[in-house]
C-alpha atoms as an extended CHARMM CRD file, in Angstrom:
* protein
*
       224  EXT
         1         1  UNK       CA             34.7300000000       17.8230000000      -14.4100000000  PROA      1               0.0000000000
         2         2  UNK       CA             33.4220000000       16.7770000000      -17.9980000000  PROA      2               0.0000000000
         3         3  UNK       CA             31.7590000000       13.5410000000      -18.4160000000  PROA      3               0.0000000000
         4         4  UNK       CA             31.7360000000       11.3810000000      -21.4170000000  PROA      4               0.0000000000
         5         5  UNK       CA             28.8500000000       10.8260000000      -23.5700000000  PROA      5               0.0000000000
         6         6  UNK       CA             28.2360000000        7.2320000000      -21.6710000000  PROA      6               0.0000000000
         7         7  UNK       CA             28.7360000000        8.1790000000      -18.1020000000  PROA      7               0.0000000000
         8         8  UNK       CA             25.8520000000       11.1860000000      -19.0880000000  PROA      8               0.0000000000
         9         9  UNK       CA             23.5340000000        8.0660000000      -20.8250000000  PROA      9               0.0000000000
        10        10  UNK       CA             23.8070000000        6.0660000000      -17.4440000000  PROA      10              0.0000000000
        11        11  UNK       CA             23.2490000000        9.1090000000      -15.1510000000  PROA      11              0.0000000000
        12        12  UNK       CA             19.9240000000        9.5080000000      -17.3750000000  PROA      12              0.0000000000
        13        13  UNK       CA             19.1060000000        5.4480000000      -17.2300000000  PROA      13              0.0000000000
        14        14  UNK       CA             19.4310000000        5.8400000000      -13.1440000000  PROA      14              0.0000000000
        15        15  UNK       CA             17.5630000000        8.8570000000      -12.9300000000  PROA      15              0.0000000000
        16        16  UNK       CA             14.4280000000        7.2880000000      -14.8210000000  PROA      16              0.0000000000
        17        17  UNK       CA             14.8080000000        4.3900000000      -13.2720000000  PROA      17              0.0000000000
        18        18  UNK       CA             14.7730000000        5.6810000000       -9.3050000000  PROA      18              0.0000000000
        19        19  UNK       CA             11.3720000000        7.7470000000      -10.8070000000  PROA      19              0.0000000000
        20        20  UNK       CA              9.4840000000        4.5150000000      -12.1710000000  PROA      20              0.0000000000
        21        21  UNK       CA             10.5980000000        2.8860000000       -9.2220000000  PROA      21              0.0000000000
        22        22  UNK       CA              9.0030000000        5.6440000000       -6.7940000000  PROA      22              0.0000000000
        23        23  UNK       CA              6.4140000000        6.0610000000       -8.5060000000  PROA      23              0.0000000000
        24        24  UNK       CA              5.3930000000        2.7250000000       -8.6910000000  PROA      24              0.0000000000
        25        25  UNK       CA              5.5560000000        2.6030000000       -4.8570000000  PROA      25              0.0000000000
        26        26  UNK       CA              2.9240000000        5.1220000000       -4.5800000000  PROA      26              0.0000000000
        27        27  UNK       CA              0.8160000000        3.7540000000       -6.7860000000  PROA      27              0.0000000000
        28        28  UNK       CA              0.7840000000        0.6600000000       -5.2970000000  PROA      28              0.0000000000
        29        29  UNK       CA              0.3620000000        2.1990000000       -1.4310000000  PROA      29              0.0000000000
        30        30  UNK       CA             -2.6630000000        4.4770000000       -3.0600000000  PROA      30              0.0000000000
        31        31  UNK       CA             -4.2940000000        1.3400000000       -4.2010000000  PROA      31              0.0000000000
        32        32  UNK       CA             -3.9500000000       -0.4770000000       -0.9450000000  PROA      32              0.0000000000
        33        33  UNK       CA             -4.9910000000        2.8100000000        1.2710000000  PROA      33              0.0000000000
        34        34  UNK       CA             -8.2770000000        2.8450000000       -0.8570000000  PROA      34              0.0000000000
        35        35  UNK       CA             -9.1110000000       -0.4030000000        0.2030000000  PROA      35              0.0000000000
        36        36  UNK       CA             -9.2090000000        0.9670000000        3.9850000000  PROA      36              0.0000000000
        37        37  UNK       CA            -12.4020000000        1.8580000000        5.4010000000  PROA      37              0.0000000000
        38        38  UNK       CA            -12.2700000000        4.8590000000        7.1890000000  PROA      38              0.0000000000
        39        39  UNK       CA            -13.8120000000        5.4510000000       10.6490000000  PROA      39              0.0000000000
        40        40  UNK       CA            -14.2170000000        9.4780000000        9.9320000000  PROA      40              0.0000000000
        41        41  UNK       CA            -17.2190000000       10.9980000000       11.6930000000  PROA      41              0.0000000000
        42        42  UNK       CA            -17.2170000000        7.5910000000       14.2770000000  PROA      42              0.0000000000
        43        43  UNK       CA            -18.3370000000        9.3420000000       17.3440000000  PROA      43              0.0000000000
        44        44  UNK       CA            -17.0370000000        7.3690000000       20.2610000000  PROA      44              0.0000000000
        45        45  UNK       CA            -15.7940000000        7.5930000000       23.9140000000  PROA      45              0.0000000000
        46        46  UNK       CA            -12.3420000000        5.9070000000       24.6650000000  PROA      46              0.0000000000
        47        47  UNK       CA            -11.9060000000        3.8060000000       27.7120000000  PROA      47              0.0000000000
        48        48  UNK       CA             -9.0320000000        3.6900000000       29.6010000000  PROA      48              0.0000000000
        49        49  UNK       CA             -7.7980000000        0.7680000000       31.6930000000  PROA      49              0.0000000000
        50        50  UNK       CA             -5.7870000000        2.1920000000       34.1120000000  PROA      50              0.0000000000
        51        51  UNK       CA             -5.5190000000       -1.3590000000       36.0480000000  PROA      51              0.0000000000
        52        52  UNK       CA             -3.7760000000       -2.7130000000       33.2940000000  PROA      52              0.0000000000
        53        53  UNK       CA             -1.2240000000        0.1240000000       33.1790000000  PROA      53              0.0000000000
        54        54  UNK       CA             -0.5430000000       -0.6340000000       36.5100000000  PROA      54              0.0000000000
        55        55  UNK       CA              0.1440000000       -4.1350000000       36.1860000000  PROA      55              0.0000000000
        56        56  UNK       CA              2.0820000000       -3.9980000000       33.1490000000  PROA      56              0.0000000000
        57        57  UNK       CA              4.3890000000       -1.1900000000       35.1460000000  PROA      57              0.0000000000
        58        58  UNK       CA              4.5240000000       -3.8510000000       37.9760000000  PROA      58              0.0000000000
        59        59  UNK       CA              5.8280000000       -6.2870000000       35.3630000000  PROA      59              0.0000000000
        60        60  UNK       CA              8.2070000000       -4.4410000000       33.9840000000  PROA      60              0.0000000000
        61        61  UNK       CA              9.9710000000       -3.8410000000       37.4050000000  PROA      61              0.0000000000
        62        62  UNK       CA              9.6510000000       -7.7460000000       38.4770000000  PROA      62              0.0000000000
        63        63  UNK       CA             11.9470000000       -7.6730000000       34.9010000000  PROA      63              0.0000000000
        64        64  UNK       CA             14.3620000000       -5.1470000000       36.8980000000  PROA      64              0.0000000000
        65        65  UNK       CA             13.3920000000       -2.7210000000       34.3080000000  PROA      65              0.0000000000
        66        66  UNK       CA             14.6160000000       -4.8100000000       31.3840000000  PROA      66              0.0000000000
        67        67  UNK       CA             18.0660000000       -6.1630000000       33.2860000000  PROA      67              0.0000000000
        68        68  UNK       CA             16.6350000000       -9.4870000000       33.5950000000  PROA      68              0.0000000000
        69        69  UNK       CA             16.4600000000      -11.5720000000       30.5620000000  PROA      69              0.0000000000
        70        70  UNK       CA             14.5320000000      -14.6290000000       29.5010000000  PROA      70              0.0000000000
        71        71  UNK       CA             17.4890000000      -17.3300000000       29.6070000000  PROA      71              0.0000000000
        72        72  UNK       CA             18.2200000000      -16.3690000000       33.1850000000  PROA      72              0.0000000000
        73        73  UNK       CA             16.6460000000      -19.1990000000       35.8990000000  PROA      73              0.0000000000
        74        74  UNK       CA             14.5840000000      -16.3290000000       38.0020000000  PROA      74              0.0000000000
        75        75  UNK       CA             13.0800000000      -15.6220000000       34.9980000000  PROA      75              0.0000000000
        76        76  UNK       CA             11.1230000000      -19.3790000000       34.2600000000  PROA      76              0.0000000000
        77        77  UNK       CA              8.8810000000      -19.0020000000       36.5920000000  PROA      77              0.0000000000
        78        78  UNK       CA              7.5770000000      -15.3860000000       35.3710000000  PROA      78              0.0000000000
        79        79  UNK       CA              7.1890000000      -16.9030000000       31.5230000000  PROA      79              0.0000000000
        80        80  UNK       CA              5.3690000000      -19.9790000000       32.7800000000  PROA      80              0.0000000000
        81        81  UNK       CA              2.6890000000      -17.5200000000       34.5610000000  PROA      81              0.0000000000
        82        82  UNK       CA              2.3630000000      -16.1070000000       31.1290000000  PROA      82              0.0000000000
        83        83  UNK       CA              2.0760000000      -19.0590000000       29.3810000000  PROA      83              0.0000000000
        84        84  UNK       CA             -0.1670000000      -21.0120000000       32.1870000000  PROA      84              0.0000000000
        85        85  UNK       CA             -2.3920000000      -17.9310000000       31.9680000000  PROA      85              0.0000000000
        86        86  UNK       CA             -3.2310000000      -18.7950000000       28.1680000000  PROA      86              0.0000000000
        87        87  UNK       CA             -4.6740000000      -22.3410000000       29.3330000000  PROA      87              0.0000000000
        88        88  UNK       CA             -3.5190000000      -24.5020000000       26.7770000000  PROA      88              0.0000000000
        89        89  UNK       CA              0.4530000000      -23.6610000000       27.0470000000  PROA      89              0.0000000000
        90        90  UNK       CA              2.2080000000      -26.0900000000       28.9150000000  PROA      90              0.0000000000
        91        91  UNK       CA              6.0750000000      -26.0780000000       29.4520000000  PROA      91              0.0000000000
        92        92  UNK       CA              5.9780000000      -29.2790000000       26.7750000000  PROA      92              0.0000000000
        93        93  UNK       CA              4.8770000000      -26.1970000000       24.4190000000  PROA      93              0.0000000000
        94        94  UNK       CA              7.2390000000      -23.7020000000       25.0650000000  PROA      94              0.0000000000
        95        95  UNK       CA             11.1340000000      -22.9810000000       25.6740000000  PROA      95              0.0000000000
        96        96  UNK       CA             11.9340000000      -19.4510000000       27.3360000000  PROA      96              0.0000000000
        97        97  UNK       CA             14.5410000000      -18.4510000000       24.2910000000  PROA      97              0.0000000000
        98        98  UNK       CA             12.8240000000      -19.8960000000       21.3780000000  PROA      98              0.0000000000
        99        99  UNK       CA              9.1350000000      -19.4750000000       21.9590000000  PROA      99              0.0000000000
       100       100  UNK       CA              8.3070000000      -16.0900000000       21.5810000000  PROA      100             0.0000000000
       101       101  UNK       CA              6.2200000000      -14.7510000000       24.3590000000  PROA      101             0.0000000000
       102       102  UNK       CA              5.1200000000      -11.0530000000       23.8340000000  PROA      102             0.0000000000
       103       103  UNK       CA              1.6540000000      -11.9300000000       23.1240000000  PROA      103             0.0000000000
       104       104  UNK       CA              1.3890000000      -14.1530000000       25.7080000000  PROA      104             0.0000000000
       105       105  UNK       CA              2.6890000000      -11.4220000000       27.9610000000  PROA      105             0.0000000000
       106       106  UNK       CA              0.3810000000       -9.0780000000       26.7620000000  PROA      106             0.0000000000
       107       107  UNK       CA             -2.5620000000      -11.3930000000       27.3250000000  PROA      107             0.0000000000
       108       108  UNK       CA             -1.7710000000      -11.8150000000       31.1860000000  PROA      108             0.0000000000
       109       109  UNK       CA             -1.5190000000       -8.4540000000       31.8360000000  PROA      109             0.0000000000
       110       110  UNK       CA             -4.6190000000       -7.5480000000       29.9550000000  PROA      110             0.0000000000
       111       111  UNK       CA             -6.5290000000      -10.0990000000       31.2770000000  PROA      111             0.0000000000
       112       112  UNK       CA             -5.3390000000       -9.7040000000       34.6650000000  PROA      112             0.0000000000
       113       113  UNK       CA             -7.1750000000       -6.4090000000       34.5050000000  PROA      113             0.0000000000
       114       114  UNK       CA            -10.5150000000       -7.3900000000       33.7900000000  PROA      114             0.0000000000
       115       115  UNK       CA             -9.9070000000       -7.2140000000       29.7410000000  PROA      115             0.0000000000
       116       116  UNK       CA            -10.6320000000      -11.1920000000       28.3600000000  PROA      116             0.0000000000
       117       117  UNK       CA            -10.1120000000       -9.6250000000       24.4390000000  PROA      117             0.0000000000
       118       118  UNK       CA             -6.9310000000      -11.0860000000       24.7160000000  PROA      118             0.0000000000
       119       119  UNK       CA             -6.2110000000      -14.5010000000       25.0560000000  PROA      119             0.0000000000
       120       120  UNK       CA             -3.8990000000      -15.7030000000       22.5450000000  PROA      120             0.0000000000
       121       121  UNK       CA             -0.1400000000      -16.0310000000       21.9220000000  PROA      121             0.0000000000
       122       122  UNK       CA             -0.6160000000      -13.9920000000       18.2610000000  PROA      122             0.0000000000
       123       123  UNK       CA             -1.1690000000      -10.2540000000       18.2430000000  PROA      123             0.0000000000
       124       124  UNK       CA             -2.8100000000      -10.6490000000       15.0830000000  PROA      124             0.0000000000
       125       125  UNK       CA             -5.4770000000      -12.5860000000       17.0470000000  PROA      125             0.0000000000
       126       126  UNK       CA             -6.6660000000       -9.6250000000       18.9490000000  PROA      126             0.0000000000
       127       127  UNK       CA             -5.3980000000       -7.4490000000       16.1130000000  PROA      127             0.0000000000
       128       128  UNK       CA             -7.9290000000       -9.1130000000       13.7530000000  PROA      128             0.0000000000
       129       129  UNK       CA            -10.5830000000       -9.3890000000       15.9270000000  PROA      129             0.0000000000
       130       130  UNK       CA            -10.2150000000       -5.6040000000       16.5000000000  PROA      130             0.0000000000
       131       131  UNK       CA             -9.5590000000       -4.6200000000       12.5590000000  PROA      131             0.0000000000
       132       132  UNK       CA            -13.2030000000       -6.8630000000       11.9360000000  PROA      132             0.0000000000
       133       133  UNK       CA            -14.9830000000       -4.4780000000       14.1470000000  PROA      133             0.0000000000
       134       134  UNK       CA            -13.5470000000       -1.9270000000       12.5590000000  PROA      134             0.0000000000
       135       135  UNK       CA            -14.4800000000       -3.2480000000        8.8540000000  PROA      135             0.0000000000
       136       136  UNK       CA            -18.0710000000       -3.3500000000       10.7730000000  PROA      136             0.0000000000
       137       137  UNK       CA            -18.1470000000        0.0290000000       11.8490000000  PROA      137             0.0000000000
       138       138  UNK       CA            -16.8230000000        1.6460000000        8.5620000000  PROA      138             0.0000000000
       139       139  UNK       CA            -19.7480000000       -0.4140000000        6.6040000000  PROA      139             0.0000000000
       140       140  UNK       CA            -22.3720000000        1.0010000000        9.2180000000  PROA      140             0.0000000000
       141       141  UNK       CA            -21.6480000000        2.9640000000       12.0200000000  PROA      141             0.0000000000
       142       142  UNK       CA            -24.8130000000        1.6130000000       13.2510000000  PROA      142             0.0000000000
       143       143  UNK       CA            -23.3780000000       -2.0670000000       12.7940000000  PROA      143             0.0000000000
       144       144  UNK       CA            -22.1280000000       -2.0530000000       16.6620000000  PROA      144             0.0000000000
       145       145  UNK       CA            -22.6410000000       -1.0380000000       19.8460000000  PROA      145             0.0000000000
       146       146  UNK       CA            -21.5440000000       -0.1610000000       23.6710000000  PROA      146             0.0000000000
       147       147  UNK       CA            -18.3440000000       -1.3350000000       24.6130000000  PROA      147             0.0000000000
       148       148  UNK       CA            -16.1470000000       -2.6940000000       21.5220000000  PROA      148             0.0000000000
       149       149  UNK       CA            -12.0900000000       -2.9390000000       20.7360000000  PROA      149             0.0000000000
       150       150  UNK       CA            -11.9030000000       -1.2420000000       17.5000000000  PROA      150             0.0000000000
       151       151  UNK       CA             -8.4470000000       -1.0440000000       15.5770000000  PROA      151             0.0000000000
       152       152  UNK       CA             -7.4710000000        2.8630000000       14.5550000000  PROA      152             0.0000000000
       153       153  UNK       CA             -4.4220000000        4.0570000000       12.4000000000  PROA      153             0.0000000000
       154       154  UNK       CA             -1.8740000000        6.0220000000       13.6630000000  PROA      154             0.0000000000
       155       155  UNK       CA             -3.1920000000        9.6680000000       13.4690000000  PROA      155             0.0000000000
       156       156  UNK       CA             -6.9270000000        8.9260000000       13.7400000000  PROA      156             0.0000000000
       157       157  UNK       CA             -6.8770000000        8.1730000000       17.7190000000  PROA      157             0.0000000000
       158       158  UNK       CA             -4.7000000000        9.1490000000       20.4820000000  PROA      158             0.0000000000
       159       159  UNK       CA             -3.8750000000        6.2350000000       22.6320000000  PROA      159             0.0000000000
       160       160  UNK       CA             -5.5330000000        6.1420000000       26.0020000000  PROA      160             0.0000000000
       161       161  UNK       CA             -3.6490000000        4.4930000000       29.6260000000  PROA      161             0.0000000000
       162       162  UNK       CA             -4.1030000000        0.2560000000       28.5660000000  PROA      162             0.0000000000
       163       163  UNK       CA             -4.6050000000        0.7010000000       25.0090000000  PROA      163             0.0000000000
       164       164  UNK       CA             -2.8030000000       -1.8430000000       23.2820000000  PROA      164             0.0000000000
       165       165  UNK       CA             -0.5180000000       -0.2080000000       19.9900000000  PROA      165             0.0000000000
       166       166  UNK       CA             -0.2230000000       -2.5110000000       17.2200000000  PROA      166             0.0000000000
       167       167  UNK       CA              2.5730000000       -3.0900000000       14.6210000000  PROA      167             0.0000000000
       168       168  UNK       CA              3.5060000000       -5.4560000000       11.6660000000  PROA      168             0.0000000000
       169       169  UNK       CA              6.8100000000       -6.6560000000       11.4800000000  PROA      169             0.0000000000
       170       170  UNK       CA              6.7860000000       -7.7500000000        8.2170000000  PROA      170             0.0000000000
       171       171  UNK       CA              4.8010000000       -5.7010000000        4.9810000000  PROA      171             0.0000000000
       172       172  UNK       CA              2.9760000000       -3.0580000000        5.9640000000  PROA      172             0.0000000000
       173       173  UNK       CA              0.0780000000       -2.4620000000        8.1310000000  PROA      173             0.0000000000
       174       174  UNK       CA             -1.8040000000       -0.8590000000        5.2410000000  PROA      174             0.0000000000
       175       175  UNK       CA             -1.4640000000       -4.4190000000        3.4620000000  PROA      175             0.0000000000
       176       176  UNK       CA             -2.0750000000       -6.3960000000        5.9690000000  PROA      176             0.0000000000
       177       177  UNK       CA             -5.1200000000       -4.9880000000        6.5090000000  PROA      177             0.0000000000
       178       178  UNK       CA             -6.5360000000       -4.7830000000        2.9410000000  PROA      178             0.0000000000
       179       179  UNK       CA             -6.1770000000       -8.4830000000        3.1710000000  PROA      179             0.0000000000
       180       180  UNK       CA             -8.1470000000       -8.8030000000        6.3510000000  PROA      180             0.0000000000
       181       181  UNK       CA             -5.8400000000       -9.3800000000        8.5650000000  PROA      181             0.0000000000
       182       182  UNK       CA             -4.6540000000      -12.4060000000       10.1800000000  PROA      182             0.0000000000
       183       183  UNK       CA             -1.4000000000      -14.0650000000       10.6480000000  PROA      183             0.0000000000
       184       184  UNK       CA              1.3670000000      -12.3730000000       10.6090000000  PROA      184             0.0000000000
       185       185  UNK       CA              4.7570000000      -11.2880000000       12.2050000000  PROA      185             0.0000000000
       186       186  UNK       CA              3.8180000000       -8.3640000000       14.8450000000  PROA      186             0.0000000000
       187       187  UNK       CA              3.9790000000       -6.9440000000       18.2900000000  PROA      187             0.0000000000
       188       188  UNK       CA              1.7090000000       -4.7870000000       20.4280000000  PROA      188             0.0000000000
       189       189  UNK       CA              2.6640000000       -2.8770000000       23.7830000000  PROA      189             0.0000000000
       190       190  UNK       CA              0.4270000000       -1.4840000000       26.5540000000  PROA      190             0.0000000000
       191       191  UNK       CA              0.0860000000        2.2750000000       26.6810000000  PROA      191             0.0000000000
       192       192  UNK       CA              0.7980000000        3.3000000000       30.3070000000  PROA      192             0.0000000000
       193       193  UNK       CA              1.2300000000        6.7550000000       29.7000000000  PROA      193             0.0000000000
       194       194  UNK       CA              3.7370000000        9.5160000000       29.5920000000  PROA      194             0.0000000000
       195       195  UNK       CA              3.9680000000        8.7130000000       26.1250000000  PROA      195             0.0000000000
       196       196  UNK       CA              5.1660000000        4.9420000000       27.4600000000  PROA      196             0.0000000000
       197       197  UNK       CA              4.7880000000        1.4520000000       26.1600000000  PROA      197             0.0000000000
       198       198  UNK       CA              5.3430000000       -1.7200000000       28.0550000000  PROA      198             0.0000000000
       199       199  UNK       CA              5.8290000000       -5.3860000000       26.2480000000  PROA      199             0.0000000000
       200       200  UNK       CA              7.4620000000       -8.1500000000       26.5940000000  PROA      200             0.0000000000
       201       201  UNK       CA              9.7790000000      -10.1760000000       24.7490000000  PROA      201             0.0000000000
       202       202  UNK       CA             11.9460000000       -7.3310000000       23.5760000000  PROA      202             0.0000000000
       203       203  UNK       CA             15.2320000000       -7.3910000000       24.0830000000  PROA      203             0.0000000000
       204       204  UNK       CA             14.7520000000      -10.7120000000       25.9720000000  PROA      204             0.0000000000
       205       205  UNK       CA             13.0550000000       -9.0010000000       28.4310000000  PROA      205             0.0000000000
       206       206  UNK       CA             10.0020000000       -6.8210000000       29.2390000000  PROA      206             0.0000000000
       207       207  UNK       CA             11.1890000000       -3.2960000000       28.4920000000  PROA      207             0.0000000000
       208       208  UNK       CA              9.5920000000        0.0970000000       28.1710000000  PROA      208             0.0000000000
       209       209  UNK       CA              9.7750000000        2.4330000000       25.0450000000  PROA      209             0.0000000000
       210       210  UNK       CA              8.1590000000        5.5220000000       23.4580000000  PROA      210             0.0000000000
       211       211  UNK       CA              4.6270000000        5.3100000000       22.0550000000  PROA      211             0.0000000000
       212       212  UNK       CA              4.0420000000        5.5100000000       18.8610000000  PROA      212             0.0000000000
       213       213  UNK       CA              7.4130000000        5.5540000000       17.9720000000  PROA      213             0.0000000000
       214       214  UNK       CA              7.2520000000        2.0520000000       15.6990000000  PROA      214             0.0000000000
       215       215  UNK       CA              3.5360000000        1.3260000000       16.2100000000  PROA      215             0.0000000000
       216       216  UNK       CA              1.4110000000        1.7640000000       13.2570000000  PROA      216             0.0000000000
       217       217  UNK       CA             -2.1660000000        1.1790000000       15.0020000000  PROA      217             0.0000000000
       218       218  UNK       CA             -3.6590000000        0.9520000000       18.1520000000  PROA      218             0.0000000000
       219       219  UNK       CA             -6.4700000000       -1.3790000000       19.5360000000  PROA      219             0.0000000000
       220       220  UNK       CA             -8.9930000000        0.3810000000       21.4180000000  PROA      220             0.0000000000
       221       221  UNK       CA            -11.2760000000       -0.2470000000       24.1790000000  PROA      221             0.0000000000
       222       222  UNK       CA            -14.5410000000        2.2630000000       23.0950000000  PROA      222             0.0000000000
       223       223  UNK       CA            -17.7580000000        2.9630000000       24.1890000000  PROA      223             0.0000000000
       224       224  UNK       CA            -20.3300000000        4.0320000000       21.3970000000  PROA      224             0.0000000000
């Protein structure tokens, strides 16, 4: 099929145009991943929290594997545990299908097993916490010691049993941590193995997906 001389300009105007765009996009990702200290040569032992694999496993069957959801009346009393855990939660504070509780679900189960690095209803509380001692680390290896919760990308650190992974809902991880962290949309599951993830509040419900699969990061325990 021929095309006419205008069709053929507008092809051409498209074509450029998709090119600026991606290579803008790289640009501006090269910039940002610059701005990432890296942990390379960080010589480390991971720690693995097999209690709370456990418990998070045990939680995710109270949940009938996911069947029961967060507006049902059995369920109340397993999101005010969560939220009582936190200490400064009461039910004036929270409703079971507006209040988002995956943090706060995370933070019980973490908690529960001897881990007080979480205590918040944010992920980005932990997250930041953990993405500081990284910034630490990458400025002097020497900056920390013994046991520490250090945030690693995707690719530099397999996760361990009760790692927490880490994701940004909103931006990219890459930004989010060029800026220091803090605040922002997110979710984190437990690692319980066989390549496993348990968290709550997904799906209105504590449910159990593959690692790795949408987490970015992962937040863990170390011993250096």
């Amino acid at each position: 099929m021929l095309l006419n001389e205008e069709k053929i300009r507008l092809i051409i105007r498209e074509a450029l145009s998709a090119i600026g765009n991606d290579q803008a996009y790289s640009s501006s990702r090269s910039t940002v991943n610059d701005e990432i200290e890296s942990l390379d040569g960080l010589e480390f032992e991971s720690i693995s929290n097999d209690q709370a694999a456990t418990i998070a496993k045990s939680e995710f069957v109270t949940w009938k594997e996911g069947k029961l959801k967060e507006k049902e009346k059995e369920a109340y009393p397993l999101l005010k545990k969560y939220w009582d855990d936190l200490g400064d939660w009461d039910e004036s504070r929270w409703k079971p299908t507006e209040t988002a509780w995956s943090a706060a679900f995370i933070s019980f189960v973490m908690k529960a097993s001897g881990d007080d690095f979480y205590n918040s209803a944010a992920h980005t509380t932990y997250a930041t916490k953990a993405l500081q001692n990284r910034k630490k680390l990458a400025s002097d290896p020497k900056s920390l010691t013994g046991v520490q919760h250090v945030l690693f990308l995707k690719g530099e650190a397999e996760p361990t049993i009760g790692d927490v992974m880490f994701y940004v809902r909103e931006g990219s991880l890459e930004d989010w941590m060029a800026g220091g962290g803090g605040k922002r949309p997110s979710h984190t599951d437990i690692y319980v193995g066989d390549n496993k993830g348990i968290g709550g509040n997904i799906s209105d419900t504590v449910s159990k997906s593959d690692a790795m699969s949408t987490h970015t990061a992962i937040i863990k325990k170390i011993n250096i």
